[in-house]
Backbone as CSV, one residue per row, in Angstrom:
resi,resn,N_x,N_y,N_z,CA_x,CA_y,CA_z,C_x,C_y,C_z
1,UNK,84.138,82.158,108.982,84.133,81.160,107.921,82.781,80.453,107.892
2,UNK,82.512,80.631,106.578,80.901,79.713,106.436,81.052,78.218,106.736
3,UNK,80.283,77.693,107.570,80.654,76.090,107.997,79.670,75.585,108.786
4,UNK,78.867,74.694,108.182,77.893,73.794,108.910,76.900,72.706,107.927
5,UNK,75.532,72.514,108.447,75.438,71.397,107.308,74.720,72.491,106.046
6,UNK,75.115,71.675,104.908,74.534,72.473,103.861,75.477,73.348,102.853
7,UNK,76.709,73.637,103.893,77.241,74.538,103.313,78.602,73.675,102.539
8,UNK,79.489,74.546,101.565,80.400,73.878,100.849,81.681,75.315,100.826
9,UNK,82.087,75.834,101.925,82.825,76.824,101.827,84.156,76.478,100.866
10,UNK,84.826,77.549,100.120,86.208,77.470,99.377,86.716,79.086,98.960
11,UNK,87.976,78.912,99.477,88.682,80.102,98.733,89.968,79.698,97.918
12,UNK,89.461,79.708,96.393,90.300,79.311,95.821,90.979,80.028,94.677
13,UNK,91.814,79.857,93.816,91.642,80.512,92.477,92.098,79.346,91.137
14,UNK,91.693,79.890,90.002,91.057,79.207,89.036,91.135,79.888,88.021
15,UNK,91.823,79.273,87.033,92.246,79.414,85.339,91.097,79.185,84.648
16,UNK,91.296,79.496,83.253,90.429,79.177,82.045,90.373,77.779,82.337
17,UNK,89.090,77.417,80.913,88.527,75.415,81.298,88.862,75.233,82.542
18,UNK,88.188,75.805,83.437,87.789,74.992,85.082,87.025,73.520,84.304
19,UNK,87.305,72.532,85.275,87.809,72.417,86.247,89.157,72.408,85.959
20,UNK,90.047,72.690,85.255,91.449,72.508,85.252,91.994,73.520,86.007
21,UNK,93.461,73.415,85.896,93.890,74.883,86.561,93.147,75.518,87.797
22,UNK,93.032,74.822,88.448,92.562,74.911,90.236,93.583,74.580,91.414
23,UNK,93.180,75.620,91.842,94.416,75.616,93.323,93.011,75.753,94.795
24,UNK,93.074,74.721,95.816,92.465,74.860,96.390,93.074,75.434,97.796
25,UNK,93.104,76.465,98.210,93.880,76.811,99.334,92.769,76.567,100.812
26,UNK,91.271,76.704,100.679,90.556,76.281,102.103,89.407,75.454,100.990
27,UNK,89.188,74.734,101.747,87.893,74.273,101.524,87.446,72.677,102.295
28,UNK,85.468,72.542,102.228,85.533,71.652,103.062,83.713,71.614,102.878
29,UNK,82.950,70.812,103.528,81.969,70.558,103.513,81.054,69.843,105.103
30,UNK,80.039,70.579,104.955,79.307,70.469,106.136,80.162,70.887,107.315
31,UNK,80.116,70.092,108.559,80.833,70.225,109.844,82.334,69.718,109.752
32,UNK,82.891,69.992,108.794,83.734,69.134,108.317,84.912,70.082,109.512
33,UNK,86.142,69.086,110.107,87.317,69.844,111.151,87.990,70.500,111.228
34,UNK,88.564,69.969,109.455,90.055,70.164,109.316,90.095,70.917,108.106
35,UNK,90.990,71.405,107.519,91.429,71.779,106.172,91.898,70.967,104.809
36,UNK,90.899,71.369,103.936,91.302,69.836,102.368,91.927,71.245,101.597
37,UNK,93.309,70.320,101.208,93.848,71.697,100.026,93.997,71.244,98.610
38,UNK,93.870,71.224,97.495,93.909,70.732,96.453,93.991,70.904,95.001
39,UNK,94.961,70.788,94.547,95.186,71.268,92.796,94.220,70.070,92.006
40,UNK,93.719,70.780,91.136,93.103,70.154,89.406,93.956,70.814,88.991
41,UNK,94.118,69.883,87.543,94.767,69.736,86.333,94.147,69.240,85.140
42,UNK,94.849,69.197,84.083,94.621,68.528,83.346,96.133,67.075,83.162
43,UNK,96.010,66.480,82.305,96.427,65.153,82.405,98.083,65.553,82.759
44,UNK,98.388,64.459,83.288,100.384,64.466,82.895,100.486,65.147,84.310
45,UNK,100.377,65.181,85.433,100.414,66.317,86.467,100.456,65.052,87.726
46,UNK,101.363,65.130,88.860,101.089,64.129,89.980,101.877,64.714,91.078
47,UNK,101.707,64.926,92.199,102.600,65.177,93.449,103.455,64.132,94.513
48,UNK,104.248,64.299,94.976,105.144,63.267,95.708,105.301,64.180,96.866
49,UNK,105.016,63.185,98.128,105.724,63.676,99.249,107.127,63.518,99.732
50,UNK,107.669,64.776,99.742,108.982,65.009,100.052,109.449,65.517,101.185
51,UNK,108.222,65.083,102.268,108.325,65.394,103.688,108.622,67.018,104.396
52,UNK,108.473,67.768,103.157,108.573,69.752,103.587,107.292,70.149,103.349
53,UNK,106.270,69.463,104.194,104.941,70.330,104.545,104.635,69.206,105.624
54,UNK,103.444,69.704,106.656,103.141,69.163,107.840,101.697,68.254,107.591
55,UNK,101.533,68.273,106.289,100.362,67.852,105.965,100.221,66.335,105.294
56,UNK,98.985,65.464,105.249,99.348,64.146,104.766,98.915,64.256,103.171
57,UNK,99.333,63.262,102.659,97.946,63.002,101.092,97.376,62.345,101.014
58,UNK,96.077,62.779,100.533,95.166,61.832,100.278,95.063,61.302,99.037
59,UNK,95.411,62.060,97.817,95.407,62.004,96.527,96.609,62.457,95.719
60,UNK,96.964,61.476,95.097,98.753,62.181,94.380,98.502,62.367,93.008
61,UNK,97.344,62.143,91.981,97.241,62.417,91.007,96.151,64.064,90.893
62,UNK,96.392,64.732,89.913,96.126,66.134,89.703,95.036,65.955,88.869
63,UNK,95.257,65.316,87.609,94.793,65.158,86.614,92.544,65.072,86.684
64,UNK,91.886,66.174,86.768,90.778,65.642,86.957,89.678,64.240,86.473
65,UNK,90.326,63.654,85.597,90.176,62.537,85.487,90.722,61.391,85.345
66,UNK,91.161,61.165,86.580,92.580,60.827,86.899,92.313,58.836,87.189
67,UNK,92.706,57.870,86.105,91.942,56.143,86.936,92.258,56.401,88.611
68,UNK,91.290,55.455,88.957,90.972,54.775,90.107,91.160,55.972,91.302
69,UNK,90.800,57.393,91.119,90.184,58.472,91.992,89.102,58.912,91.521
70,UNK,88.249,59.386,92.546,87.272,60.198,92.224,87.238,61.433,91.294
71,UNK,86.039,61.563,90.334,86.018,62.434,89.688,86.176,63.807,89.980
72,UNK,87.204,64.710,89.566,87.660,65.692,89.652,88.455,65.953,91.454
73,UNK,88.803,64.741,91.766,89.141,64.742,93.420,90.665,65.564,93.029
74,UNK,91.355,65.253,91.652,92.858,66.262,91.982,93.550,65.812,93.246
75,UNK,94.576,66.595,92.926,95.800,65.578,93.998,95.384,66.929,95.563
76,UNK,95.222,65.859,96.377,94.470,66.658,97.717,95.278,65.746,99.322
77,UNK,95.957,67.165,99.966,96.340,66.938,100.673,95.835,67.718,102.494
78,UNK,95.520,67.548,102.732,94.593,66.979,104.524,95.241,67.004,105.412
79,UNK,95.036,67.875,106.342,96.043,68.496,108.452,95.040,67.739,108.592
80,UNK,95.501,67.497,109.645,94.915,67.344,111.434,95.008,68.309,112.436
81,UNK,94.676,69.666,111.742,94.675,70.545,112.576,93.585,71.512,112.899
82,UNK,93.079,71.212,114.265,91.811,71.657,113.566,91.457,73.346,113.647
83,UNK,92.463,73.789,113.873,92.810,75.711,113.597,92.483,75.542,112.408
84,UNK,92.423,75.375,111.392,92.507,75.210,110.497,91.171,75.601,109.113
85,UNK,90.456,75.170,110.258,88.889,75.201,109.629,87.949,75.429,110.207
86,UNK,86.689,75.493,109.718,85.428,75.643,110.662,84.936,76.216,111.816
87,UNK,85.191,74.783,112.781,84.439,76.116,114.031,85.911,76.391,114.912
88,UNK,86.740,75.354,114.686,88.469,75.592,114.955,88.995,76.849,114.630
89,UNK,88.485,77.044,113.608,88.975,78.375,112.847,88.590,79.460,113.434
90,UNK,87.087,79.412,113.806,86.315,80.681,114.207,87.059,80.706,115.809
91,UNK,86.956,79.704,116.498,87.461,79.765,118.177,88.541,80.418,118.117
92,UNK,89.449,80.356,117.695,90.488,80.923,117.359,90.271,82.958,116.988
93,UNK,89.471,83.213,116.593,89.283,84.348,116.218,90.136,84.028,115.083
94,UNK,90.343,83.102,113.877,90.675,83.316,112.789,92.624,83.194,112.604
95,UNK,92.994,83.532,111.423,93.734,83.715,111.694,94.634,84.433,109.748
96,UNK,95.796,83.430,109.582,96.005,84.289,107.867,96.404,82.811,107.103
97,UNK,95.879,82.613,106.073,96.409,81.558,104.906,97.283,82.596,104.129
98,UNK,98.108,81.755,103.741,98.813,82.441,102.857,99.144,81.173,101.888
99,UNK,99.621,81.300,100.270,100.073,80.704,99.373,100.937,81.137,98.359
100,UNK,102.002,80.258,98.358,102.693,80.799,97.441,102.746,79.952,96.067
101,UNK,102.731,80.713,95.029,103.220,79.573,93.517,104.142,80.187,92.679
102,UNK,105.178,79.069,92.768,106.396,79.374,92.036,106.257,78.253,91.067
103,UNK,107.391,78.232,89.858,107.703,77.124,89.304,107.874,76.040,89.575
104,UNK,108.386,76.202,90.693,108.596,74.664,91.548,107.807,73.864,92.396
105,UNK,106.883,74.840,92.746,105.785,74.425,93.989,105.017,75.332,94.634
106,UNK,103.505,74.747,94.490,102.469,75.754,95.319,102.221,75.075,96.582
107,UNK,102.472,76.050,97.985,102.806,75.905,99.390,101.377,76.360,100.112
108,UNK,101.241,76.160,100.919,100.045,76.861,101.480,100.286,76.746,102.925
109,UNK,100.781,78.129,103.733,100.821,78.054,105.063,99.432,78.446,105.627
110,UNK,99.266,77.857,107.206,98.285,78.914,107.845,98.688,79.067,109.401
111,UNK,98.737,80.651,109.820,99.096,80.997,110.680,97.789,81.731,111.722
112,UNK,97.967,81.067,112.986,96.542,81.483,113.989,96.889,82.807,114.065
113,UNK,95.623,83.115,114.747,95.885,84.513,114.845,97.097,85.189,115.686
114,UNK,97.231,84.310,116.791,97.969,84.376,117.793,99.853,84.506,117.116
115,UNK,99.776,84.107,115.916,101.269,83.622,115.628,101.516,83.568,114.156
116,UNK,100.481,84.858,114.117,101.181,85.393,112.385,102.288,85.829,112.677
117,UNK,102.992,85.571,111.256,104.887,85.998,110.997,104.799,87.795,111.123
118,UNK,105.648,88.261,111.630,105.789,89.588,111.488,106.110,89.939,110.215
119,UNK,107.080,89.732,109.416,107.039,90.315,108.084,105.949,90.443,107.155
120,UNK,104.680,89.386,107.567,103.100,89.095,107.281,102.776,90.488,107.464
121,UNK,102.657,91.017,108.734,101.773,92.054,109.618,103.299,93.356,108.679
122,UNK,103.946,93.207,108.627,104.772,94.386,108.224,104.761,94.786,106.418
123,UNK,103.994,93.671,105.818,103.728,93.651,104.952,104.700,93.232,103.445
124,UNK,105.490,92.988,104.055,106.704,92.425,103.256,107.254,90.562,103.908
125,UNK,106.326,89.904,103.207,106.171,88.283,103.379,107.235,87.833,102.568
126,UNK,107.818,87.038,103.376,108.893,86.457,103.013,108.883,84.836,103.283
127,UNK,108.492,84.180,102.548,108.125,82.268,102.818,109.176,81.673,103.125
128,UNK,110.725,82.406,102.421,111.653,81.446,102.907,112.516,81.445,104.191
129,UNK,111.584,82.424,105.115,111.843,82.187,106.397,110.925,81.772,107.112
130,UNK,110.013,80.832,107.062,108.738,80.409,107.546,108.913,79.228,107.573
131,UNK,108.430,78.545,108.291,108.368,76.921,109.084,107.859,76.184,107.730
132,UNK,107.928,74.962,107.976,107.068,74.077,106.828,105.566,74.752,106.241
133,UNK,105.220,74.581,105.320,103.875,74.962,105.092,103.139,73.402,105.716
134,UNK,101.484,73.753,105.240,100.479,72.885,105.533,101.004,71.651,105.021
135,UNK,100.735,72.393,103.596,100.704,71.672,102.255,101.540,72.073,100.727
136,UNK,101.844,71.302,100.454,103.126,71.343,99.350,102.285,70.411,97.591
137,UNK,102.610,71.365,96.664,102.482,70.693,95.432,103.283,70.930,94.521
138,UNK,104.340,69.603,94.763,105.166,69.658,93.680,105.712,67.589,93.236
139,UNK,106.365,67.993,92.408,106.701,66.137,91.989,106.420,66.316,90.402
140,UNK,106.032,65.298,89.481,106.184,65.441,88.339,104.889,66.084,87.572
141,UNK,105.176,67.525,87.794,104.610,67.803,87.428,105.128,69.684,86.698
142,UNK,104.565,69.892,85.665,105.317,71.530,84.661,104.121,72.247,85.318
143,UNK,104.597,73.005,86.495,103.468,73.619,86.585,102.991,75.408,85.729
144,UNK,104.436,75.473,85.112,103.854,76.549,84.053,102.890,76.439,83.700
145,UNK,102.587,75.306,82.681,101.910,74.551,81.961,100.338,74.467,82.957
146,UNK,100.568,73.613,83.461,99.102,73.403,84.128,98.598,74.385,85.143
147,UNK,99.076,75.576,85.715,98.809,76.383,86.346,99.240,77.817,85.336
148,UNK,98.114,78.627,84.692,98.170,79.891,84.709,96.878,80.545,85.109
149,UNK,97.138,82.430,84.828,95.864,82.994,84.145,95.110,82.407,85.806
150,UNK,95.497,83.239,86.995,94.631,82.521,88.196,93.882,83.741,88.531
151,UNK,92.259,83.885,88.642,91.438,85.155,89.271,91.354,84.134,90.713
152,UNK,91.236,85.006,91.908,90.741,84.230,93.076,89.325,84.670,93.423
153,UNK,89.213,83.299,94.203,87.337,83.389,94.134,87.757,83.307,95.810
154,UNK,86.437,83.692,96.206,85.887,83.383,97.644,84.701,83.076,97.534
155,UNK,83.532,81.769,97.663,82.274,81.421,97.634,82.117,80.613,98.669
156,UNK,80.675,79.871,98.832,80.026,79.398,99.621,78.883,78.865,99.049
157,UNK,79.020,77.304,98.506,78.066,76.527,97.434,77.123,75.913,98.893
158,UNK,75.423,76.345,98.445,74.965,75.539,99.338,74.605,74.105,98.915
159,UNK,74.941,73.186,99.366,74.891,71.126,99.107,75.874,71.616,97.765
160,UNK,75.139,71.548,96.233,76.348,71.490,95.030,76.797,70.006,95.209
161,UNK,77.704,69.540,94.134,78.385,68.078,93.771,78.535,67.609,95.193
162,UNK,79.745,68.359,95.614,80.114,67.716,96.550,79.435,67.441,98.192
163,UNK,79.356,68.556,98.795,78.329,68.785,99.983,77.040,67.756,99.475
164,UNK,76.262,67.613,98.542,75.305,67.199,98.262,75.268,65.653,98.174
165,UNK,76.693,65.021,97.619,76.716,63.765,97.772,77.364,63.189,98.900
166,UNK,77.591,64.086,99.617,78.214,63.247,101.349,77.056,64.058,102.356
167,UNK,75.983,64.107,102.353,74.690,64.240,103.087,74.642,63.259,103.828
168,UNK,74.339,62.371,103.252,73.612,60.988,103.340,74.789,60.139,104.847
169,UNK,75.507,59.900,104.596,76.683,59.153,105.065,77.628,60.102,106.018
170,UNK,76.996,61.525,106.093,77.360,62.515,106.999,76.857,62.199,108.264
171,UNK,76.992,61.484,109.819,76.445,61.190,110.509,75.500,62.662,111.450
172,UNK,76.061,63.734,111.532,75.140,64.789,112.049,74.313,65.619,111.201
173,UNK,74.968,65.538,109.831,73.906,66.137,109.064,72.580,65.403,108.252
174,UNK,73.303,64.385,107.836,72.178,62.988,106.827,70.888,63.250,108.092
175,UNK,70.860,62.653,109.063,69.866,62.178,109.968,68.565,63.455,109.931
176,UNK,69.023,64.703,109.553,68.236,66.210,109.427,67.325,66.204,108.520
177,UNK,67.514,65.454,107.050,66.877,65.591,106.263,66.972,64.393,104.883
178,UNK,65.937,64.043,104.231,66.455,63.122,103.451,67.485,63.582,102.843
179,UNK,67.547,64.998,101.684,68.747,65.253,101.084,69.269,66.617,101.763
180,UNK,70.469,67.239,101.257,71.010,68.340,101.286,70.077,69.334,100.635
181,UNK,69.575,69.537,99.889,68.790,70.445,99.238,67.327,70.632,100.279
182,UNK,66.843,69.305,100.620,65.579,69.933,101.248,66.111,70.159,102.303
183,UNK,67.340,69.914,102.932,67.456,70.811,104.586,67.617,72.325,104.080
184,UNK,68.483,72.590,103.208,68.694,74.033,102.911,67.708,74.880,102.845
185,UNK,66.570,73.915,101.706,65.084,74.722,101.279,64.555,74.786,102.747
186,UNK,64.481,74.072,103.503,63.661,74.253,104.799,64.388,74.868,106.085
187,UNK,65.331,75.181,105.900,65.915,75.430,107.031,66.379,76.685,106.674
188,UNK,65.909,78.161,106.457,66.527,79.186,105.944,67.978,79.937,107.534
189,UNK,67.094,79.593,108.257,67.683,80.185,109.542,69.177,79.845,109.855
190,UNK,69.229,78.602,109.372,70.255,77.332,109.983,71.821,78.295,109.210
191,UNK,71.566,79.262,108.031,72.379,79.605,107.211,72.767,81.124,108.100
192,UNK,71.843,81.722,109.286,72.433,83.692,109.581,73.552,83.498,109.429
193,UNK,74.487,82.424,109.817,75.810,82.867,109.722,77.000,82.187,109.018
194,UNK,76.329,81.475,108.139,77.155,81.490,107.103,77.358,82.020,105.634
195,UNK,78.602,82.649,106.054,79.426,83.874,105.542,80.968,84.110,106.168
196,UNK,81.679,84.495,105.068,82.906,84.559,105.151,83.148,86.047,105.572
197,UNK,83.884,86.354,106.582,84.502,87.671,107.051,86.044,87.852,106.760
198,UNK,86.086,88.881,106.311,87.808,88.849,105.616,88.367,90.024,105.773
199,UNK,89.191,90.227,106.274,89.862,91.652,106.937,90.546,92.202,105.946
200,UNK,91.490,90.927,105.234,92.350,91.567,103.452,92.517,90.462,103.318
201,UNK,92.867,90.877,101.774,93.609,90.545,100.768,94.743,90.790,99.903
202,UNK,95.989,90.533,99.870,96.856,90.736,99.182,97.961,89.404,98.734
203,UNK,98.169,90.229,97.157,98.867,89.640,96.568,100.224,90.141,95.805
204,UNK,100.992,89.421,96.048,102.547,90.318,96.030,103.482,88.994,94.903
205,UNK,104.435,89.958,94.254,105.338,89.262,93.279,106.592,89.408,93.358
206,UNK,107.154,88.364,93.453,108.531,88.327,93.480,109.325,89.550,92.706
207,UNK,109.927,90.301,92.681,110.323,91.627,92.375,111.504,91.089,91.220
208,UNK,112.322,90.375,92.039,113.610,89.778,91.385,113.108,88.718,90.434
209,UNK,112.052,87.998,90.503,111.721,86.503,88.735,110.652,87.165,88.307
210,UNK,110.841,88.623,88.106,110.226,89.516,87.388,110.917,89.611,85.875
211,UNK,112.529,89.792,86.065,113.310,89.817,85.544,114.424,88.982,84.703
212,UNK,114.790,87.907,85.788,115.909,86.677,85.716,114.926,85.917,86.167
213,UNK,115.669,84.581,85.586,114.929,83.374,85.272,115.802,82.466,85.943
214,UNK,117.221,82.897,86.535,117.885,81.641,87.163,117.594,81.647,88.339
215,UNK,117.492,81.036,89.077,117.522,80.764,90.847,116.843,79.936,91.159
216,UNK,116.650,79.888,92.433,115.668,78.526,93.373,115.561,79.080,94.546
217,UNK,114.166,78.490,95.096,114.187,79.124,96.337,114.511,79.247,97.604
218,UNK,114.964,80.461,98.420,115.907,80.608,99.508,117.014,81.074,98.947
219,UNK,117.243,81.214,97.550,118.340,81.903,97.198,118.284,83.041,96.145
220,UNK,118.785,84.231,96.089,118.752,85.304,95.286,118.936,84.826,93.757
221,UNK,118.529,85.465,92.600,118.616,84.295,91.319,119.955,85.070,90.847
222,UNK,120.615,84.576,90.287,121.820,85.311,89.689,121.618,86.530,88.551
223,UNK,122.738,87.631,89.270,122.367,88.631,89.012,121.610,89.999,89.335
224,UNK,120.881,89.732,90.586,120.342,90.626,91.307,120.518,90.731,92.854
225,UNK,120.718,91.695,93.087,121.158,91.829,94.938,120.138,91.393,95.540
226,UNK,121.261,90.494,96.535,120.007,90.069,97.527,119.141,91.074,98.518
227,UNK,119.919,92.321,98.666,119.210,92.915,99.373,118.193,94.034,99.193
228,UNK,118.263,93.401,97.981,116.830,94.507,97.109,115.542,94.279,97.990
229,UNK,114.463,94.955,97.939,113.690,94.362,98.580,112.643,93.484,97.513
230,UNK,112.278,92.122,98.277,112.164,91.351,97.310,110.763,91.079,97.063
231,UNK,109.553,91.650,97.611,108.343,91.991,97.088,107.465,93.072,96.752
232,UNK,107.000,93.139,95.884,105.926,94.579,95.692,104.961,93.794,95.703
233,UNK,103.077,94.680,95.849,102.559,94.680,95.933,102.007,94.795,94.385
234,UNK,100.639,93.581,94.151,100.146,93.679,92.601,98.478,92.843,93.137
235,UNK,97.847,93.523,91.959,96.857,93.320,91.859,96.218,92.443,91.304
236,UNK,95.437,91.615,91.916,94.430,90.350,90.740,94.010,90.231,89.254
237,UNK,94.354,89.253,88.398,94.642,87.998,88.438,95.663,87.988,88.990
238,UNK,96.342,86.919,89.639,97.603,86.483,90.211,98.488,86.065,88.985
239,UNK,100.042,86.907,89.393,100.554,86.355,88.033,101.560,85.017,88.615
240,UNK,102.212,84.640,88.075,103.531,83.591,88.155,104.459,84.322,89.390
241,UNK,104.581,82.928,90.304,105.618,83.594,91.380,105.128,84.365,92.140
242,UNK,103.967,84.216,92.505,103.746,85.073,93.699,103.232,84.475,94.973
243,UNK,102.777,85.369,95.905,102.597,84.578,97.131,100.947,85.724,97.586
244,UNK,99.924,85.126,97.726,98.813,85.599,98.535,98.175,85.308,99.401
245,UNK,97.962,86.513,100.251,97.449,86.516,101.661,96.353,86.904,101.931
């Protein structure tokens, strides 16, 4: 995982009119510990904690221009874990994010390397036998509506908006250089290793709300056997109802 000063790592995916329609599943800036996860929207969109993810909030409105939050901050929720990210992440030898988005709520687990789910590694992921996620986005909000049409990105912005305006007030990085930009310009070296290494990618769809439209999750939707098997394998853009790893 790309991570140090300068850098602005994210793997996210992202609808038409960005900034709207953003799902942030990693992302973070400079030496930063932990993991920030975070939906944009457009207006009418807010999350509530309902205590089924392990993660706190920092931000409950979605809406990128949302009163009295930061511009385009979106509703953003923050572990204390520091597997999670950066150099936590790398000690670890890594490990698997996974996310799911349904109608009801986009989840975002992450599992160390040590203690990925077997149905993960067997290739048939199943969320509703999995512990709390990180992070949870749901509350009043249609996420038909404000979430479609998702391509996923993987990048690595060097300084950019954000990295660029927490330089300064960054206590190990500010002190390096007046801004983010001239450490980057001067420091080509400081970057050999930032870069993202990624073993896969996959993205899989509910087989059964392919079809039927009744159910909820943890339960088969009416009308189809539960013991169908309940994911296939599909290819990018991500459609509705799926879960990627």
């Amino acid at each position: 995982m790309p991570y140090r000063c300068g850098t602005w790592p994210a793997f996210w995916t992202v609808g038409p009119n960005w900034p709207n329609k953003e799902i942030d599943i990693i992302e973070g800036a400079h030496n930063q510990t932990t993991n920030l996860m975070t939906l944009h929207t457009s207006d009418n969109c807010s999350i509530t904690n309902d205590n089924m993810f392990t993660g706190s909030t920092s931000t409950t409105n979605c809406f990128v221009n949302a009163h009295g939050q930061s511009n385009n901050a979106g509703c953003s929720i923050h572990t204390i874990k520091t597997q999670t990210y950066g150099a936590g992440f790398d000690d670890i030898t890594v490990g698997v994010y996974a996310m799911e988005w349904t109608s009801r709520a986009i989840s975002n687990w992450f599992f160390p390397r040590n203690a990925i789910s077997v149905d993960i590694l067997n290739g048939r992921p199943n969320p509703q036998r999995w512990a709390e996620p990180v992070s949870q986005f749901q509350g009043a909000c249609e996420l038909d509506s404000h979430i479609k049409d998702q391509q996923i990105v993987f990048d690595n912005t060097f300084c950019g908006d954000w990295a660029g305006n927490v330089w300064t007030p960054d206590a190990l990085c500010g002190p390096q250089a007046a801004t983010c930009n001239d450490f980057v310009a001067n420091n080509p070296n400081a970057f050999t290793g930032a870069y993202w290494t990624i073993k896969s990618l996959r993205v899989y769809q509910d087989q059964a709300q392919r079809n039927v439209h009744v159910g909820y999750p943890g339960h088969a939707p009416w009308g189809v056997d539960p013991h169908l098997p309940p994911w296939i394998s599909r290819l990018a853009p991500i459609p509705p109802s799926s879960t990627g790893i």
